[in-house]
C-alpha positions in Angstrom: -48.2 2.2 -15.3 -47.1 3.5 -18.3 -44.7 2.4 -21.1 -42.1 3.9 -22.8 -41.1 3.6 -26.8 -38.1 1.5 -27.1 -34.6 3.4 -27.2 -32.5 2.8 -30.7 -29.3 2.2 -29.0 -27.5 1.9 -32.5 -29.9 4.3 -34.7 -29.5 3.9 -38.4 -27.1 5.8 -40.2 -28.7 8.0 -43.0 -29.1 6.8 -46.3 -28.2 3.6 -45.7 -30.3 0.6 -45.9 -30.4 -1.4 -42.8 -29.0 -4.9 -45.0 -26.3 -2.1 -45.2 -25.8 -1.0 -41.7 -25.8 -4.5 -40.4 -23.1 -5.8 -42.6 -21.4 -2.8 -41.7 -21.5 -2.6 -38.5 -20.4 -6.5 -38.3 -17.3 -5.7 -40.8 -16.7 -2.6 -38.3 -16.5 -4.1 -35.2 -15.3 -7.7 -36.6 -12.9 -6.8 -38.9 -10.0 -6.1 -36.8 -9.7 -10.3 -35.8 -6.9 -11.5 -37.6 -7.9 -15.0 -37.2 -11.4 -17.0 -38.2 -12.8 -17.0 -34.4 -13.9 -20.9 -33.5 -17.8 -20.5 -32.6 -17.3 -23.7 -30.1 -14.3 -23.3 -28.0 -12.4 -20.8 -26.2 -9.0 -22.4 -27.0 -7.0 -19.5 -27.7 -8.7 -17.9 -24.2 -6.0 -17.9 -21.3 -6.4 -21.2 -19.1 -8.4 -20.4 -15.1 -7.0 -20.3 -12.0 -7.0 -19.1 -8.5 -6.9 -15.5 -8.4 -5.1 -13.0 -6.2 -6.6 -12.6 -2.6 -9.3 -10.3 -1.4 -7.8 -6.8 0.0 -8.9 -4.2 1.9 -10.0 -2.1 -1.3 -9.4 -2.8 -4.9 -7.1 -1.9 -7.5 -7.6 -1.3 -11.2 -6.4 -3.7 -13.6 -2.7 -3.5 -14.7 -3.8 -3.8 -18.2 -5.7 0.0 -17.8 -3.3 2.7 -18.0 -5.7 5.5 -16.5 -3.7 8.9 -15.9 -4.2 12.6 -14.8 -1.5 15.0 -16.7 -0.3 17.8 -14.4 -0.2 21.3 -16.8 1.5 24.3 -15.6 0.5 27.2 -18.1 -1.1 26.5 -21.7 0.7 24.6 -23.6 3.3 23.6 -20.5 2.5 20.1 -20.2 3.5 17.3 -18.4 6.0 19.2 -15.8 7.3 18.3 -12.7 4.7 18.2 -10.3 6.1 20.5 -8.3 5.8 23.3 -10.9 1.9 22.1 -11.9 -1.2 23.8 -11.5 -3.4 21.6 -12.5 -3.8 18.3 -13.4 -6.3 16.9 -16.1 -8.7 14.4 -16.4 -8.2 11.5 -19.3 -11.9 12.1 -21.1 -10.5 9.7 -23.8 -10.0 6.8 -21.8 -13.3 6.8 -19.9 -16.7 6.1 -20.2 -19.9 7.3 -18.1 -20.8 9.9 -17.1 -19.2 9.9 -13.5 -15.6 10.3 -13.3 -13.5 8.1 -11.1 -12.3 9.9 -8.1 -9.1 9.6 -8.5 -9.0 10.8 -12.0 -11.6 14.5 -11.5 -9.4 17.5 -12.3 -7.3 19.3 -9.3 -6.2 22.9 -9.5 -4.8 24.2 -6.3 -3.4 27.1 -5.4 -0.5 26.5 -3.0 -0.6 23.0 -2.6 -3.1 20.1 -0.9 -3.4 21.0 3.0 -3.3 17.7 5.2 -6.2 18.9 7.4 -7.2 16.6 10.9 -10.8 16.8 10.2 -11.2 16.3 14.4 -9.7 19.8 14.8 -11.3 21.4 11.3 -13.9 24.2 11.9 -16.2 26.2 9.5 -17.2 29.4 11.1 -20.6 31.3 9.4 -20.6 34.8 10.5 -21.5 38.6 9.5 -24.4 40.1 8.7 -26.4 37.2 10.5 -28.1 37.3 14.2 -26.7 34.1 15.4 -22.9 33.7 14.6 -21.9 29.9 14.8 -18.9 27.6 14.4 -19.5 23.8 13.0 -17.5 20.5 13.1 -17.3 18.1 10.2 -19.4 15.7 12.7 -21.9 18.9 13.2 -22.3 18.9 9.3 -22.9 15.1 9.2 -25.5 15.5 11.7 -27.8 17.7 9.8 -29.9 16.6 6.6 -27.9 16.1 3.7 -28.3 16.5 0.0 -26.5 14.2 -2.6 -26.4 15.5 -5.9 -24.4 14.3 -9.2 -22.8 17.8 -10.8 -19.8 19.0 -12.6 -16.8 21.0 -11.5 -15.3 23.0 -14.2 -12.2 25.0 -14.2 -12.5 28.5 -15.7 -9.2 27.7 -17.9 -10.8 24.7 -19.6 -10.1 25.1 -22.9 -7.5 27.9 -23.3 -5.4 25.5 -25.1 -6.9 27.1 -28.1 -7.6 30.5 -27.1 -5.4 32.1 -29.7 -3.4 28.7 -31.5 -4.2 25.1 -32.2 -1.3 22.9 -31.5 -2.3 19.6 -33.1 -0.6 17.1 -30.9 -2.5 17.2 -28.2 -5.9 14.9 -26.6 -8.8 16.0 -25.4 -7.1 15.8 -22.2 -5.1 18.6 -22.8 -8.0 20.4 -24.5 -10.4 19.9 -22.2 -9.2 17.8 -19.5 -10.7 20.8 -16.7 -14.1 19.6 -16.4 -15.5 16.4 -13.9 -18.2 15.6 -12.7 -19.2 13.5 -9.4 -21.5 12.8 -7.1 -21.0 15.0 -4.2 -22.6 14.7 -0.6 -23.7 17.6 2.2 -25.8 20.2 3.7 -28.0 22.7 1.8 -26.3 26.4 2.2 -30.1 27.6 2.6 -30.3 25.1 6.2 -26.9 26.5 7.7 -28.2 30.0 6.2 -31.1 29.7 8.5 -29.5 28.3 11.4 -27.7 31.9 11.6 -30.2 34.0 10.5 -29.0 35.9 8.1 -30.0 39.4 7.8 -32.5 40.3 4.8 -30.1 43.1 3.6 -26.7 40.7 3.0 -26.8 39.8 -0.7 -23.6 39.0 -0.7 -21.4 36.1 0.9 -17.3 35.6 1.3 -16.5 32.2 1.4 -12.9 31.0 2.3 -10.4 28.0 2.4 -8.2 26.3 4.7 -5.3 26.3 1.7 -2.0 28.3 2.8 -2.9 30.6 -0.7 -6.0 31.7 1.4 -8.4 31.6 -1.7 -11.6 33.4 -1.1 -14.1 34.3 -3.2 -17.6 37.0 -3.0 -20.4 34.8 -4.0 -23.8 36.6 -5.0 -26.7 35.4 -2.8 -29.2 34.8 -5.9 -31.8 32.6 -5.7 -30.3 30.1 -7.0 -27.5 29.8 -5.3 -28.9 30.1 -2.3 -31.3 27.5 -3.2 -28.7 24.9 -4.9 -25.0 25.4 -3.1 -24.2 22.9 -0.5 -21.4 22.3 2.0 -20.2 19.2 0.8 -18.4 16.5 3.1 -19.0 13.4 0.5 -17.7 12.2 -2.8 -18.6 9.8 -5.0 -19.9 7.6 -1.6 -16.9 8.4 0.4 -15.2 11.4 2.5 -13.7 13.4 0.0 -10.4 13.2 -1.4 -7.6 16.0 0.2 -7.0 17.3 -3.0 -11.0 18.2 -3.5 -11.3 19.5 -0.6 -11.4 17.2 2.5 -13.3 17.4 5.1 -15.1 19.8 3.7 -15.6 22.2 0.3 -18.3 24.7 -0.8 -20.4 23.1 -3.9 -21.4 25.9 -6.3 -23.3 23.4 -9.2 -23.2 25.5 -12.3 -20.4 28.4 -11.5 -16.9 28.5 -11.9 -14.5 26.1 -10.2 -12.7 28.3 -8.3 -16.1 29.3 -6.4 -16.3 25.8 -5.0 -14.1 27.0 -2.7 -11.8 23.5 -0.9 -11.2 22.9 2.7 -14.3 25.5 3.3 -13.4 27.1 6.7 -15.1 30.7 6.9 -18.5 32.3 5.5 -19.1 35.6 5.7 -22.2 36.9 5.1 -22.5 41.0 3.3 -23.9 43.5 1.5 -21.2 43.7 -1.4 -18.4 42.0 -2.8 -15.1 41.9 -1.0 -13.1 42.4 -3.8 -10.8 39.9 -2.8 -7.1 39.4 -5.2 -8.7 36.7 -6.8 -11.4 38.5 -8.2 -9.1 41.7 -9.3 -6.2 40.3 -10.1 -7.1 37.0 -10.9 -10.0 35.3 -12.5 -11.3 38.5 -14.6 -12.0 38.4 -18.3 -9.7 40.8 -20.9 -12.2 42.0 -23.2 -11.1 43.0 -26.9 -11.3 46.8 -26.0 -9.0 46.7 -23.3 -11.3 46.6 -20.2 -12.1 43.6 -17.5 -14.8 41.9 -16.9 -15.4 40.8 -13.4 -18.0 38.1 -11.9 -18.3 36.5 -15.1 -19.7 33.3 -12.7 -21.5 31.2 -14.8 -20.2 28.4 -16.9 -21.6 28.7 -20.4 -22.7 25.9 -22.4 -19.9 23.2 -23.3 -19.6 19.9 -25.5 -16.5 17.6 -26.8 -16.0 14.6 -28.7 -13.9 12.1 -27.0 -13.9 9.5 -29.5 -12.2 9.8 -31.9 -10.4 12.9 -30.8 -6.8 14.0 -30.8 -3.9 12.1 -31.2 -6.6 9.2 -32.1 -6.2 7.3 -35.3 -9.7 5.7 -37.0 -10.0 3.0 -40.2 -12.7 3.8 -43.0 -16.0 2.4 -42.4 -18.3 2.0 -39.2 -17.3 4.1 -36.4 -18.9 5.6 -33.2 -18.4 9.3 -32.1 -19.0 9.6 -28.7 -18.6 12.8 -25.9 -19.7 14.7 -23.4 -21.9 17.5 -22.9 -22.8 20.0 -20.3 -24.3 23.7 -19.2 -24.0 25.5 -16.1 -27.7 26.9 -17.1 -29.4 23.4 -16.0 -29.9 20.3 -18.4 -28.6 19.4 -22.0 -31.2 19.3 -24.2 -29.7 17.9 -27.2 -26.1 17.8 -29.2 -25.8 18.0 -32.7 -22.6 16.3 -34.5 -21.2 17.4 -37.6 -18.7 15.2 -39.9 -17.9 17.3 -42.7 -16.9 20.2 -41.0 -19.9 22.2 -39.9 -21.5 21.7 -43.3 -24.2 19.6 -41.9 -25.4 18.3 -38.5 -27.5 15.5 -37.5 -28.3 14.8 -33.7 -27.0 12.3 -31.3 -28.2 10.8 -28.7 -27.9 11.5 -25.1 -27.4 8.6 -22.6 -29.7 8.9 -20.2 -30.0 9.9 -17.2 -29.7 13.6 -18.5 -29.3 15.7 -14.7 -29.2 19.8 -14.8 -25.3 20.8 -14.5 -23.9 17.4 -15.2 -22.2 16.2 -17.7 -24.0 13.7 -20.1 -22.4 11.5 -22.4 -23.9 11.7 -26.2 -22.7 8.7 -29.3 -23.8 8.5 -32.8 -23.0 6.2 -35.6 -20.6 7.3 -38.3 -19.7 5.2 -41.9 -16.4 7.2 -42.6 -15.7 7.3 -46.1 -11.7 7.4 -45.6 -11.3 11.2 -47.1 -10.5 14.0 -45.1 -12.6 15.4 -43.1 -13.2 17.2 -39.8 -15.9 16.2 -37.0 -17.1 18.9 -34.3 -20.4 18.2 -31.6 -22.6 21.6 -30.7 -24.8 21.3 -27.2 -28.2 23.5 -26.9 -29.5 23.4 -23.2 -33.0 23.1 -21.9 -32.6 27.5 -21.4 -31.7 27.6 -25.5 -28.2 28.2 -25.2 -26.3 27.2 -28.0 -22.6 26.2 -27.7 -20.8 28.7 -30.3 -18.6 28.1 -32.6 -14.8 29.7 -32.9 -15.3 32.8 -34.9 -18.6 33.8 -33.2 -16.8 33.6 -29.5 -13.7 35.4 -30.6 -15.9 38.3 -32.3 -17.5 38.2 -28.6 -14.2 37.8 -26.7 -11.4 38.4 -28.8 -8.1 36.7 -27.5 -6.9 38.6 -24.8 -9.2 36.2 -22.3 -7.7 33.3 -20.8 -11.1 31.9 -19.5 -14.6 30.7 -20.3 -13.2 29.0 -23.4 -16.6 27.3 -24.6 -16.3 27.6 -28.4 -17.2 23.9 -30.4 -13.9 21.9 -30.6 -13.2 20.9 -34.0 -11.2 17.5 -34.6 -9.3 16.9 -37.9 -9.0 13.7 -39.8 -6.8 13.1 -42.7 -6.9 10.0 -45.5 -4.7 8.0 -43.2 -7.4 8.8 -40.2 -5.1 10.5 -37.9 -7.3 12.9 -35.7 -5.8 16.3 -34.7 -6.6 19.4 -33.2 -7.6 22.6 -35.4 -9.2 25.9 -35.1 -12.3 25.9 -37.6 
């Protein structure tokens, strides 16, 4: 059996003696009690009593105020949700690495279908010997794989595409990314159960949503060796609006290839060239032309605390965020708190999975002058998450997706934290 070294869960700020960091990391987190605390009572504590009665499943607290925003175009926020397409998860307000069901990012096209799983069908057909149609209870049947991943939306980010609007979270800014635990079969096991031809490269998947969506999906390697059909989510059937009973699982690609209420794949030898790979979901380049199957999503990180619309005192804080790469696993984030000048690493909470999000914290002493704070992630492949100017040179501004360029946070001498474009 072996050991392992110890894990510094609160590392030493630099150049500061530990005498130092004690006393001020005790004023930091003590300071804010406005009265001498009494070491041998709880008398200011609330008195016991019974509680409420057990339920069939339970609620969160009434003190936690825990909220998706629905968004209809950048920078159209909180509308009606009748006019959303999205909705976006509060990074600010939670911790983890896992986000709560209820709270993981929905973008649908034409609305959630209420689909009667009992009469919900997946049909795999094409360039494959054996044609077949499966049940949800067919798909439960077979052997499963459960995997923790994120989803990401292809839009995250475009808040700040062209403009920085400094009233707005992290929600807004980057509220298009989740990541859960998700439950099903291996695409290679149904991929085998048809027999799929050796000359189809190329697969259409398809929902059950009245807007149709339906993607061509390149049979690499690694798809074919990583997508699942996925029935499960987060230990439970998953939600309608992810999917239910069943969605495609694409860890590391775009959002919209995770294609919900999965009811048709179609095996090829070319892309279908469906509308939402034409007309939607291309890339504008600079010189005027599109770029189509950009698939991938790139290398990604963003401080959640503090972060927009956040207000800090001077002294001991703790910047923490999240991280992640479509490529495989982070391999380590780098946080910088005079505005890119320097950078000193943070460190990762473990477990650190390939395509999931990880949660990364260091310890700050903030001096109470302005500043700005911005994190940049470097996965296990080398790819470095780059900053503004270098993805604009890359990009330009006519895109509207694949925003990955380090978020930059703001703080002034009364330590309100904004959003700006570095």
């Amino acid at each position: 059996m072996t050991t392992r070294a110890p894990i510094d869960l609160l590392p030493r700020p630099a150049k500061l003696s530990r005498r130092g960091f004690v006393g001020g990391l005790s004023a930091g987190i003590l300071g804010a009690a406005a009265t001498e605390a009494n070491a041998e009572t709880l008398a200011d504590v609330p008195d016991r009593g019974p509680g409420a009665d057990l339920s069939a499943h339970s609620e969160r607290s009434r003190f936690a105020k825990l909220d998706r925003i629905p968004e209809a175009t950048p920078g159209k926020r909180n509308v009606d949700p009748g006019d959303a397409i999205n909705s976006k998860t509060p990074h600010q307000k939670l911790v983890g690495n896992i986000t709560p069901t209820d709270l993981h990012y929905e973008r649908s096209h034409s609305g959630v279908p209420d689909i009667d799983p009992a009469q919900h069908r997946l049909l795999i057909h094409g360039m494959v010997s054996k044609p077949l149609v499966f049940s949800v209870e067919d798909l439960k049947r077979m052997p499963s794989v459960t995997r923790v991943v994120f989803i990401e939306c292809t839009g995250n980010g475009w808040e700040n595409w062209k403009k920085a609007d400094p009233d707005v979270t992290v929600q807004n800014t980057h509220g298009l990314v989740s990541t859960n635990e998700w439950t099903g079969v291996p695409l290679k096991f149904l991929i085998d159960l048809v027999a799929r031809d050796k000359g189809s490269n190329w697969m259409l998947a398809e929902g059950g949503d009245g807007a149709g969506v339906d993607r061509s999906i390149p049979l690499t390697d690694e798809i074919v060796n990583e997508a699942f059909v996925a029935y499960g989510q987060n230990g439970e059937p998953l939600r309608p609006a992810h999917g239910f009973p069943m969605r495609l699982l694409m860890p590391g690609f775009e959002g919209n290839l995770n294609i919900k209420w999965l009811r048709r794949l179609k095996f090829g030898n070319a892309p279908w060239m469906t509308r939402w790979e034409t007309a939607r979901y291309t890339q504008l380049l600079a010189d005027g032309k599109a770029r189509q199957f950009q698939l991938r999503m790139e290398t990604n990180s963003v401080i959640t605390q503090p972060s927009g619309m956040m207000q800090i005192q001077p002294g001991y804080n703790r910047i923490s965020g999240l991280a992640w790469s479509g490529h495989g696993k982070i391999a380590k984030v780098e946080i910088s708190t005079d505005g890119a000048k320097s950078w000193k690493q943070a460190q990762l909470s473990l477990p650190v999975l390939s395509k999931a999000q990880v949660r990364f914290q260091m310890d700050w002493v903030w001096d109470g002058k302005p500043t700005r704070i911005v994190s940049r992630s470097t996965d296990e492949k080398g790819n470095v998450q780059p900053d503004r100017q270098s993805f604009i040179a890359a990009m330009g501004t006519n895109a509207l997706f694949h925003y990955n360029a380090q978020q930059t946070w703001s703080i002034d001498e009364a330590g309100r934290v904004r959003n700006v474009l570095a």
